[in-house]
TORSE-563028 format. One record per residue: x, y, z of N, C-alpha, C in turn; residue number from 1. Coordinates in steps of 0.2 Angstrom, whole numbers. Example, Ala and Ser with C-alpha at 12.3 -4.5 7.8 and 13.67 -1.06 7.14 Angstrom:
TORSE-563028
node neast=66 nnorth=-28 nup=39 caeast=62 canorth=-22 caup=39 ceast=66 cnorth=-16 cup=39 k=1
node neast=64 nnorth=-11 nup=35 caeast=68 canorth=-5 caup=36 ceast=64 cnorth=0 cup=39 k=2
//
This chain:
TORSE-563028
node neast=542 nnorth=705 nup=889 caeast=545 canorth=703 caup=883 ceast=552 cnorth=704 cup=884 k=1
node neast=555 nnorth=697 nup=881 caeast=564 canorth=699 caup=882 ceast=567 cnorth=700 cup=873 k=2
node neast=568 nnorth=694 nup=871 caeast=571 canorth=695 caup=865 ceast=569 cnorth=688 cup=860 k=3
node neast=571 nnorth=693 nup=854 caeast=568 canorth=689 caup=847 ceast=577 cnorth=687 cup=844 k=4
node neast=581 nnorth=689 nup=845 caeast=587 canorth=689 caup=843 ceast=591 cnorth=687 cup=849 k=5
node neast=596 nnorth=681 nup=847 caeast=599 canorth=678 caup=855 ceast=607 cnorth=683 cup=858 k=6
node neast=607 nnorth=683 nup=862 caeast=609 canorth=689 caup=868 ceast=609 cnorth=697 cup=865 k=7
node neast=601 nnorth=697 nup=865 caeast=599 canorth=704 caup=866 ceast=594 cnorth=706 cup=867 k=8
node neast=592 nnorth=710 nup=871 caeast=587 canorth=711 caup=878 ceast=581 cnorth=716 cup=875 k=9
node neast=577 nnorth=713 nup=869 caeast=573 canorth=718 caup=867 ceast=566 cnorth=719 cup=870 k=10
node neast=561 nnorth=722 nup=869 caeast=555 canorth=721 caup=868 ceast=550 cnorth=718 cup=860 k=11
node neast=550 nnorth=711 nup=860 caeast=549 canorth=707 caup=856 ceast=541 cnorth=711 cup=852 k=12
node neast=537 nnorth=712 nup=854 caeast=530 canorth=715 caup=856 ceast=532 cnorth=722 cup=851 k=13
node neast=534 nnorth=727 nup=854 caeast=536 canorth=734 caup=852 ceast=543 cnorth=731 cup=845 k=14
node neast=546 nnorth=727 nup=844 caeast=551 canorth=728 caup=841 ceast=545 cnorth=725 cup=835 k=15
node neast=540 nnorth=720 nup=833 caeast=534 canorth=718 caup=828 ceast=531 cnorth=723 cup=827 k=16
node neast=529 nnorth=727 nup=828 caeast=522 canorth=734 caup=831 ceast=529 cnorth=738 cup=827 k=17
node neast=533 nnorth=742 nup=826 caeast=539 canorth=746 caup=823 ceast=540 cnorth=743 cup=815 k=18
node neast=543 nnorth=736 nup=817 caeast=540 canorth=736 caup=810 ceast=536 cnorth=736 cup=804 k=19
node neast=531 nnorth=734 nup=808 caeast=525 canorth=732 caup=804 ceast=523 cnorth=738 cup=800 k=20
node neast=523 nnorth=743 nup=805 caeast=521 canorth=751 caup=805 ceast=524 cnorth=753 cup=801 k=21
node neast=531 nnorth=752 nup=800 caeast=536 canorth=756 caup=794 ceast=535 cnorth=753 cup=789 k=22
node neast=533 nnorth=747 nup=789 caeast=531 canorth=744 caup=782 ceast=526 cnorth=745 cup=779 k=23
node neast=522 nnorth=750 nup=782 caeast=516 canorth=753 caup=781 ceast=510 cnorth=751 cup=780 k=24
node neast=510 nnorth=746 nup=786 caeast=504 canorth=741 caup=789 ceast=499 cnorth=745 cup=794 k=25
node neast=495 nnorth=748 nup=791 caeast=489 canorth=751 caup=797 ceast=482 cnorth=752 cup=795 k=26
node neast=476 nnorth=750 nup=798 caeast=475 canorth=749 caup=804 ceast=478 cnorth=743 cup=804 k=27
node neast=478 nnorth=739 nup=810 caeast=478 canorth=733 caup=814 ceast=469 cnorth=732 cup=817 k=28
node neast=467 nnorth=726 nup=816 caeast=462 canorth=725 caup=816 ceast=462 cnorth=716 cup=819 k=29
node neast=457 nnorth=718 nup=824 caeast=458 canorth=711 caup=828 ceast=451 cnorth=711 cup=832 k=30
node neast=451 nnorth=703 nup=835 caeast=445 canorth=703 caup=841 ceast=448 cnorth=703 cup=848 k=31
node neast=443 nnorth=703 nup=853 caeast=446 canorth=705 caup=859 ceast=448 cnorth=699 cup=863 k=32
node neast=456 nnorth=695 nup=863 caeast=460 canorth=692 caup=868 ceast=464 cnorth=693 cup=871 k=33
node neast=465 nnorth=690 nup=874 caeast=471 canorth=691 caup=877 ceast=480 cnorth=688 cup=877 k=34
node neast=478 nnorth=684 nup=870 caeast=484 canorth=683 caup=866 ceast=487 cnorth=687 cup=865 k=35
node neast=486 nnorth=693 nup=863 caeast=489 canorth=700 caup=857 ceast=490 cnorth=705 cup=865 k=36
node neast=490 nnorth=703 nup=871 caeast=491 canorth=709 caup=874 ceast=497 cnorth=713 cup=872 k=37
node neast=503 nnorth=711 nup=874 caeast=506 canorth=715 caup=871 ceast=509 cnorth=717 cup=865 k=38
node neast=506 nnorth=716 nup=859 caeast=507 canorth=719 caup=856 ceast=501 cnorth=723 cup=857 k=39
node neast=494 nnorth=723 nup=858 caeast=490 canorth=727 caup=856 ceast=490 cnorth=734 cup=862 k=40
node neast=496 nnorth=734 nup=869 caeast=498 canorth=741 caup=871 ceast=503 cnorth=744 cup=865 k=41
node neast=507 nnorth=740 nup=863 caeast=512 canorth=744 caup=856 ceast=507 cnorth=747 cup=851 k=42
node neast=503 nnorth=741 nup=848 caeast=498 canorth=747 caup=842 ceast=495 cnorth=751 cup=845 k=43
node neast=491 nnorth=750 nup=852 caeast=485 canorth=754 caup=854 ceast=488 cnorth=762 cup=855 k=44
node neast=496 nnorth=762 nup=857 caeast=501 canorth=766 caup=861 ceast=502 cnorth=772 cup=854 k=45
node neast=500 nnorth=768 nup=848 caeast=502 canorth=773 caup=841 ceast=495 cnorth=771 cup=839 k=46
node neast=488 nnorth=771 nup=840 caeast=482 canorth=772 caup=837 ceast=481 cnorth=769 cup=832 k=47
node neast=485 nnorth=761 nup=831 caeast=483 canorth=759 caup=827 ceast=480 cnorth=754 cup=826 k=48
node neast=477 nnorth=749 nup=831 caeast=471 canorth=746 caup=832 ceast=465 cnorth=748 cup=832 k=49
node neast=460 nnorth=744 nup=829 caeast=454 canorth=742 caup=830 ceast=450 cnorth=734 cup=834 k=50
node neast=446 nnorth=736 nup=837 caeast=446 canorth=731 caup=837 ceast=438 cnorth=729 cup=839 k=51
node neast=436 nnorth=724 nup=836 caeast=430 canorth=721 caup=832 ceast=427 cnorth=715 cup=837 k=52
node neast=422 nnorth=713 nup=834 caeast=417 canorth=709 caup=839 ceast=420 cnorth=701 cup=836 k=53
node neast=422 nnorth=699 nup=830 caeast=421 canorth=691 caup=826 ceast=428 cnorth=694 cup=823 k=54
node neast=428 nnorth=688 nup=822 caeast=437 canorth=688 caup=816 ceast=435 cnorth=686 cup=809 k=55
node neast=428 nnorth=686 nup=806 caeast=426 canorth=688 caup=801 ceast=425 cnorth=694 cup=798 k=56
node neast=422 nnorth=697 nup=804 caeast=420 canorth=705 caup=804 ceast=427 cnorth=708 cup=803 k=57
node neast=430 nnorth=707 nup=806 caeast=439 canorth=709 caup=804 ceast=442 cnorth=708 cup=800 k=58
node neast=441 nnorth=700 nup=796 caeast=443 canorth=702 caup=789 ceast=439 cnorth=704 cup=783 k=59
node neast=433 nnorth=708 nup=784 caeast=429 canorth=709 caup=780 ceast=431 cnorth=718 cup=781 k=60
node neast=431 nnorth=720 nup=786 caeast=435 canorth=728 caup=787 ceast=440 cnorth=730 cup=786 k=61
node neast=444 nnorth=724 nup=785 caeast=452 canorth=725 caup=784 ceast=449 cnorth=723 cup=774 k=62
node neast=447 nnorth=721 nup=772 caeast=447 canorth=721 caup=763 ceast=442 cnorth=726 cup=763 k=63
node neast=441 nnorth=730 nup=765 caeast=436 canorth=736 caup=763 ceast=443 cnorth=742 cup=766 k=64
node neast=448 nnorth=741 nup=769 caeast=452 canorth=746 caup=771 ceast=455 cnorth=744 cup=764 k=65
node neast=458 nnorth=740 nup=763 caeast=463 canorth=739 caup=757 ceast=461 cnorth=741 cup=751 k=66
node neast=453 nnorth=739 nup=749 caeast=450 canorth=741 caup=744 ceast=450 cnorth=750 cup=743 k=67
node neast=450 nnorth=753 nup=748 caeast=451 canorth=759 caup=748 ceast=458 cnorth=762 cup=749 k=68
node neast=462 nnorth=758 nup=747 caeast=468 canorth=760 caup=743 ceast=473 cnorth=760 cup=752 k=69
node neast=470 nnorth=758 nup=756 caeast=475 canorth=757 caup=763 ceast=476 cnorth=752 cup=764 k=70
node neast=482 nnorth=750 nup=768 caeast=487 canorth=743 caup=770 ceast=487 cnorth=738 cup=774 k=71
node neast=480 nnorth=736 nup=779 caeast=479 canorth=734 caup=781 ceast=480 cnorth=724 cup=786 k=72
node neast=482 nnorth=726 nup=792 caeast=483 canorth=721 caup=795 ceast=480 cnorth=718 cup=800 k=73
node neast=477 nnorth=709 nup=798 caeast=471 canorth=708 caup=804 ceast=476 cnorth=702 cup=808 k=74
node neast=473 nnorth=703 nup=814 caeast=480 canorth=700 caup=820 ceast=474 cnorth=693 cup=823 k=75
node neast=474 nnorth=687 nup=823 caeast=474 canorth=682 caup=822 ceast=477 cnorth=676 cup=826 k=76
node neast=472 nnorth=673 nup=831 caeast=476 canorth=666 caup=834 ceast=475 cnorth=659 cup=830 k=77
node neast=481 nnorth=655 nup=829 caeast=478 canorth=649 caup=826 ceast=472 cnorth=647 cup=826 k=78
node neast=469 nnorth=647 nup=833 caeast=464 canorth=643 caup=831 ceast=457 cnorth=651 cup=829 k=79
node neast=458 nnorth=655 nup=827 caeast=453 canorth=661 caup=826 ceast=453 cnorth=661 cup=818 k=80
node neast=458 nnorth=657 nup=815 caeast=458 canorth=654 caup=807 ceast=452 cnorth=650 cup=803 k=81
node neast=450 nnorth=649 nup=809 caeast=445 canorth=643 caup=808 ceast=438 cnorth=645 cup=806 k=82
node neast=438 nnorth=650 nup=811 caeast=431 canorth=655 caup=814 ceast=431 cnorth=661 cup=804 k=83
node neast=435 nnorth=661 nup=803 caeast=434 canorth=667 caup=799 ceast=439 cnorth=662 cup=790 k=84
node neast=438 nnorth=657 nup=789 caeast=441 canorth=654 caup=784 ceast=436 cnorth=655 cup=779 k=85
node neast=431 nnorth=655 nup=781 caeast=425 canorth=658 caup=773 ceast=425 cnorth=663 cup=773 k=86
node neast=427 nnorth=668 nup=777 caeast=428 canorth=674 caup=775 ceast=435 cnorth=675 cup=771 k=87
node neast=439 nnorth=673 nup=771 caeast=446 canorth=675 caup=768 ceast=443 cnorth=670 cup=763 k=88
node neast=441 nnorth=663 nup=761 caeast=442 canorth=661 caup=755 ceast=438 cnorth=664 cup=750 k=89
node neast=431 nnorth=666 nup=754 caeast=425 canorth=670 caup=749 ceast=427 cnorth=675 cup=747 k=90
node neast=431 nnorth=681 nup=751 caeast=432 canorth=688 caup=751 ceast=440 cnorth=690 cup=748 k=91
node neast=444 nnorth=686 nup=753 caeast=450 canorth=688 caup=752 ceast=454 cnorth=686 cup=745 k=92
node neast=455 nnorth=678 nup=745 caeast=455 canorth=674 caup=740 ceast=454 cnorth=675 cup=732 k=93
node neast=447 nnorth=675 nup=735 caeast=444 canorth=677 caup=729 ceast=446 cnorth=683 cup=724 k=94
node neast=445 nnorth=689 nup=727 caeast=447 canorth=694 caup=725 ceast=453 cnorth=696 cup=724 k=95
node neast=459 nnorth=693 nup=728 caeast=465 canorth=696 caup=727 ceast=465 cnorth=700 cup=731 k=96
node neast=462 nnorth=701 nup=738 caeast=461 canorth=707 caup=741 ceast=470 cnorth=707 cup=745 k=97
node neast=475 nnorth=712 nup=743 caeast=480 canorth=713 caup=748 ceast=479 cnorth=717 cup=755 k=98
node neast=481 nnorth=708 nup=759 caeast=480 canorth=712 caup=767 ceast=484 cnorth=707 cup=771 k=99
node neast=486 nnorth=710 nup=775 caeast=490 canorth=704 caup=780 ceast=487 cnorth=701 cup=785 k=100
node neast=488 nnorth=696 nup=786 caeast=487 canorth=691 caup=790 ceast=491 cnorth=690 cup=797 k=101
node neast=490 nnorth=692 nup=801 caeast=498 canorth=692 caup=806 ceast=494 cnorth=686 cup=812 k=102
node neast=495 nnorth=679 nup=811 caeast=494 canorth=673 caup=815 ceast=500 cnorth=671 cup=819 k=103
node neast=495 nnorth=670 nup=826 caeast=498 canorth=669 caup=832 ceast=497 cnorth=663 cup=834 k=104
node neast=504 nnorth=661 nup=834 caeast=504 canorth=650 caup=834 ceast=505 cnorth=650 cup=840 k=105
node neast=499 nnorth=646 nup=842 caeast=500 canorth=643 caup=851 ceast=507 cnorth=637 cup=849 k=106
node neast=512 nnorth=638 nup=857 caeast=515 canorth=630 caup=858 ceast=516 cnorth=627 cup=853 k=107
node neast=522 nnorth=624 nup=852 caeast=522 canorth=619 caup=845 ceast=521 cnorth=612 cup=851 k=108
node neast=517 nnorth=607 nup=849 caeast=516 canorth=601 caup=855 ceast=521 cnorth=597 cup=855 k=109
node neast=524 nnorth=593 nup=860 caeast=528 canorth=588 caup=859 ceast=527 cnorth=583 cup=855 k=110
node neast=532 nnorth=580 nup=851 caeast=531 canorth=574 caup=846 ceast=526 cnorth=568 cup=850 k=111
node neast=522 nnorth=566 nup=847 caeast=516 canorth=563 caup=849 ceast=509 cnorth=565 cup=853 k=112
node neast=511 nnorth=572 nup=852 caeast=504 canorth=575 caup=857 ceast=499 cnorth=576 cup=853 k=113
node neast=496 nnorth=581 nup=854 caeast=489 canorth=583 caup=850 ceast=491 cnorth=587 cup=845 k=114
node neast=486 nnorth=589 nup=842 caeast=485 canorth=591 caup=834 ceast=492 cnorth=598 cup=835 k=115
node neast=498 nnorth=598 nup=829 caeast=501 canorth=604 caup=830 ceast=499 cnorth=609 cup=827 k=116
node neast=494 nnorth=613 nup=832 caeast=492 canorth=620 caup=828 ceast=495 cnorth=625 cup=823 k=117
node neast=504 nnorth=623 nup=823 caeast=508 canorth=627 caup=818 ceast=506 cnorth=623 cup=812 k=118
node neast=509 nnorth=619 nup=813 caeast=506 canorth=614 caup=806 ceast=500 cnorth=615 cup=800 k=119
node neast=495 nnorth=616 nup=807 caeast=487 canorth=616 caup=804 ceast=487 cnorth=623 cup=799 k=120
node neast=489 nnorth=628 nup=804 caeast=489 canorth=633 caup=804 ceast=492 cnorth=634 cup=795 k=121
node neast=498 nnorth=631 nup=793 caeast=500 canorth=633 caup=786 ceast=497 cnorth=630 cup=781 k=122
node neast=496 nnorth=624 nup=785 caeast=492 canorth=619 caup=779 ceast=484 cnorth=624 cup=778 k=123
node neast=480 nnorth=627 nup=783 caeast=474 canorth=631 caup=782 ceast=475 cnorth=636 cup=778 k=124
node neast=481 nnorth=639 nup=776 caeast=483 canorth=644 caup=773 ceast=484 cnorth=643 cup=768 k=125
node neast=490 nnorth=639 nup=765 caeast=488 canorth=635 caup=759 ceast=484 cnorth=633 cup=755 k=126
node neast=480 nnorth=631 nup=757 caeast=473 canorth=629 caup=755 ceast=468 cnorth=635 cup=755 k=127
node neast=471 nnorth=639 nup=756 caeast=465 canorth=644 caup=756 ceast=470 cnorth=651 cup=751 k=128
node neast=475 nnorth=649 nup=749 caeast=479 canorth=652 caup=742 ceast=482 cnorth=656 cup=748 k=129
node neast=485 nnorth=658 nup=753 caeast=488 canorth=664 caup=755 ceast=495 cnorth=661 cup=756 k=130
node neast=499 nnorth=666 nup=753 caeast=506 canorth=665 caup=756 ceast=508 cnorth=664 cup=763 k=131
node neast=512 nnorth=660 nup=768 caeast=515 canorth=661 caup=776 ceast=521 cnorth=661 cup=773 k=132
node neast=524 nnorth=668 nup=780 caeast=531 canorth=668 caup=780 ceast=529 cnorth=667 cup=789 k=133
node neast=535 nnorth=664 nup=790 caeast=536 canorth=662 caup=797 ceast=543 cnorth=666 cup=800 k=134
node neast=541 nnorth=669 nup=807 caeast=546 canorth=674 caup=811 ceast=549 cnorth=668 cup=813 k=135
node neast=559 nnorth=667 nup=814 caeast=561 canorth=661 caup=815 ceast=563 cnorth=666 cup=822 k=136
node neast=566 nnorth=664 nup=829 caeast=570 canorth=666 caup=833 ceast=576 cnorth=669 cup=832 k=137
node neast=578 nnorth=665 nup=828 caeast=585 canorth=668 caup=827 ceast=587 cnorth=671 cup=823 k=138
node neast=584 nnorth=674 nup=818 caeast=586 canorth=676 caup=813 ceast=580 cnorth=687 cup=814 k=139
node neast=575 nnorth=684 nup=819 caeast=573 canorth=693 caup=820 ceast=566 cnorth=694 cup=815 k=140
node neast=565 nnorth=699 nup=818 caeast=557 canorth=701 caup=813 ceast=556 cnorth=705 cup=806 k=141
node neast=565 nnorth=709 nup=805 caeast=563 canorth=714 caup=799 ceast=562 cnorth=711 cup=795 k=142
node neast=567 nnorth=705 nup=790 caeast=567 canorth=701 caup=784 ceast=560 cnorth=699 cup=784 k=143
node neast=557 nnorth=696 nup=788 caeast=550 canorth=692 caup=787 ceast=545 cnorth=698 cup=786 k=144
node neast=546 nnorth=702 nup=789 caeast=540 canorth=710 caup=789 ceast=540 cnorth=712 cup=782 k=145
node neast=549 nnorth=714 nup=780 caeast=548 canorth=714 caup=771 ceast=548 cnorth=711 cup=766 k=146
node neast=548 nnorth=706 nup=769 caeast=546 canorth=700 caup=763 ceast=539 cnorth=701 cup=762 k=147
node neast=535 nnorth=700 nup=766 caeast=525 canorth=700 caup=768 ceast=527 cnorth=705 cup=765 k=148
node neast=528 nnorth=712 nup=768 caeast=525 canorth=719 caup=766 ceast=527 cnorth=720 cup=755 k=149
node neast=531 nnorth=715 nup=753 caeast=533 canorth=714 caup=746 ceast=526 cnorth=710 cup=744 k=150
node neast=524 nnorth=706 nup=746 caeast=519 canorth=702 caup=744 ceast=514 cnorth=707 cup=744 k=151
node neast=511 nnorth=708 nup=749 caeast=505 canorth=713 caup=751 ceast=508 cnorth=720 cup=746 k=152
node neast=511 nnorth=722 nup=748 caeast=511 canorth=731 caup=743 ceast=515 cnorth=730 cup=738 k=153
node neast=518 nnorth=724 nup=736 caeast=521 canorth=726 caup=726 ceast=517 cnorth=721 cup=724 k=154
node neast=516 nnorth=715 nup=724 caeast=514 canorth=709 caup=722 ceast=505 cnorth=709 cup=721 k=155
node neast=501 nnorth=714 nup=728 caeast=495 canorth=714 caup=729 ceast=492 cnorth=708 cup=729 k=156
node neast=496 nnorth=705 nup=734 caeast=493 canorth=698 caup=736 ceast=492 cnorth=698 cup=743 k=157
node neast=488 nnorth=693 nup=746 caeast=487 canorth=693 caup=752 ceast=491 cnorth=689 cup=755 k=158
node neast=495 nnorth=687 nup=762 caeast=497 canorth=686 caup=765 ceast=498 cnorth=684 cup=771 k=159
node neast=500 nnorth=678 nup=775 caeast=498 canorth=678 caup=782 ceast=508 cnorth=677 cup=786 k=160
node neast=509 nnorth=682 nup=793 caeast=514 canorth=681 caup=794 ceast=514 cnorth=678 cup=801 k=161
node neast=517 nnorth=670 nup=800 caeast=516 canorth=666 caup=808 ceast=521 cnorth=670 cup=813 k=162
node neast=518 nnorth=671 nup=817 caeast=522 canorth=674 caup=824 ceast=523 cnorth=668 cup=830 k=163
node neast=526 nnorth=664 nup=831 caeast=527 canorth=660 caup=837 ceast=525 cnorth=662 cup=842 k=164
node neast=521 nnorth=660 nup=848 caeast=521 canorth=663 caup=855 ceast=524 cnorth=661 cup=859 k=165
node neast=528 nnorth=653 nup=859 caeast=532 canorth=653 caup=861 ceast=541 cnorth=655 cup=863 k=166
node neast=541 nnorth=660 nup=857 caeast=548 canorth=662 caup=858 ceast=549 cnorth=666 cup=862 k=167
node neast=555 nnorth=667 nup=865 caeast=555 canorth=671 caup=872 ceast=552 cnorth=677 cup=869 k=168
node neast=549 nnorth=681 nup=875 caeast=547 canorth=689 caup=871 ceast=541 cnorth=690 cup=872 k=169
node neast=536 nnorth=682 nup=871 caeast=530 canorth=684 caup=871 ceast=527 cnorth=681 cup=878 k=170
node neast=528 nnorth=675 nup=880 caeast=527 canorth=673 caup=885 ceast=530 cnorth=676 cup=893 k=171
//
């Protein structure tokens, strides 16, 4: 992991996982990839992970964590959006269940290549009523975390935060 901010040599990984956690996002709930490696030695490092068999079962555990009055955040590769969209429109949607969403956008493709999963990605969200805030490179991860975490714990709305994996830090 190098940096989210340009000439400065962070831990991208560990600087997302800090704030999520001060913002009072836990558990982190996810299935088993290897997308989320590093971030999931920063949660696992503070026992904040769970991690479940389906990305339905996931957001079905995180609206039962919420419902019980906890803040809960399910970790999410663009295309595992797809796999659990009946679940977030039946359950999540529906109810107004407040939970985060923290999606991981593969590559944005070059102008005429195949489908851009960032694209798909907001437009699935959209459509399925949740708010996207997007982490930009240059601007860092607190703003976007309190913005989501205003959504989710003042507003009590559900919300998805796209994390690029192209930006240096994660690859």
């Amino acid at each position: 992991m190098t940096h989210f901010l340009q000439n400065q040599n962070v831990d991208a990984a560990k600087m997302l996982c800090d704030e999520l956690i001060a913002a009072g996002f836990t558990p982190f709930v996810r299935t088993r990839s290897d997308t989320f490696s590093a971030l999931d030695r920063a949660l696992d490092d503070r026992g904040a992970l769970l991690v479940v068999p389906r990305d339905d079962n996931a957001i079905a555990i995180a609206s039962g964590v919420s419902l019980a009055s906890g803040c809960p955040a399910v970790l999410l590769s663009d295309s595992g959006i797809s796999g659990c969209a009946e679940a977030i429109a039946s359950l999540v949607t529906t109810h107004r269940i407040p939970l985060l969403l923290v999606v991981f956008l593969g590559e944005s493709p070059a102008e005429g290549e195949r489908p851009n999963s960032r694209r798909i990605a907001e437009l699935l969200m959209a459509e399925l009523g949740v708010q996207t805030v997007t982490i930009d490179p240059t601007e860092g991860v607190a703003a976007p975390v309190r913005l989501v975490r205003d959504i989710v714990r003042v507003e009590l709305r559900p919300a998805a935060l796209l994390v690029p994996l192209d930006m240096d830090g994660w690859r």
